[in-house]
N, C-alpha and C positions, 0 to 999 in steps of 0.2 A: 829456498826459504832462508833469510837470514834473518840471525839471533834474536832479532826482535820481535817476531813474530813466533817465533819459536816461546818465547818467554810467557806472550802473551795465550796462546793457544794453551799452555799450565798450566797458565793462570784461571782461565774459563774452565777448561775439564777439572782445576783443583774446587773450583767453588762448587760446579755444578755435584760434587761429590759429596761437601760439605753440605749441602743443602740438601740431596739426597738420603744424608746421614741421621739430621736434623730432624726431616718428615719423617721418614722412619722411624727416630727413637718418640716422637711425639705423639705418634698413632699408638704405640703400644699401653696398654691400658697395665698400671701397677697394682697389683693385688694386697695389701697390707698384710704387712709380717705378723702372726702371731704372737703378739708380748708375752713371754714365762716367766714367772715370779721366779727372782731366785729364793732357796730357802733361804730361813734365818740363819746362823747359826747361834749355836745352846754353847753355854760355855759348860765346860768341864767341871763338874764335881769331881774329885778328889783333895787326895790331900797336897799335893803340890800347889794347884789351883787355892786352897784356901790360905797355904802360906804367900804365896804371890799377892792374894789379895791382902793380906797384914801387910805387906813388908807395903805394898803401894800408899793403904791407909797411913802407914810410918812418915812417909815424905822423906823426907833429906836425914834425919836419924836413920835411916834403912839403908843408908852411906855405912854405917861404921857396924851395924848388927850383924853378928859372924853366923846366924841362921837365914838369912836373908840374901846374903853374900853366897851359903853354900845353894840356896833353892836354883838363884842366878845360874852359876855355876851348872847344877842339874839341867834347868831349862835351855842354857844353852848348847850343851852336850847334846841333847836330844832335838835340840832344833838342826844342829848340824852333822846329823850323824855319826857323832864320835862316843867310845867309851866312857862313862864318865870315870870309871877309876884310872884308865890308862891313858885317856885324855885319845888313844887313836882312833882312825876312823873304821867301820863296821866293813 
């Protein structure tokens, strides 16, 4: 058997397996996925949440308001698991 036939003989068994593959995934019948709502989410009542909302209402003045600057400061201490008085992490 030389190379050539050799190549070609792949060739056939590679298709015939492709097409094999093909019918197979074709016949199978797809069942549809159950769509689940995800929840909403609610926003936070508190008092952190109501100063966040000032400082946001503030716009660009909420740059230089030093309650605004500490809420920051808080939210993002607790966003990234650090102390806020010591600044380390938990």
């Amino acid at each position: 058997m030389d190379g050539k036939m050799l190549a070609r003989l792949a060739a056939i068994v590679f298709v015939a397996i492709a097409i094999t593959a093909s019918l197979i995934e074709m016949s199978r019948k797809d069942e549809p996925v159950p769509v689940v709502a995800a929840p909403t989410a609610q926003p936070a009542d508190g008092p952190m949440s109501a100063d966040l909302r000032r400082c946001q209402r503030m716009g660009r003045a909420a740059l230089d308001d030093k309650d605004c600057l500490a809420t920051w400061q808080q939210t993002r201490d607790r966003f990234l698991g650090r102390d806020s008085r010591t600044g380390e992490e938990r």
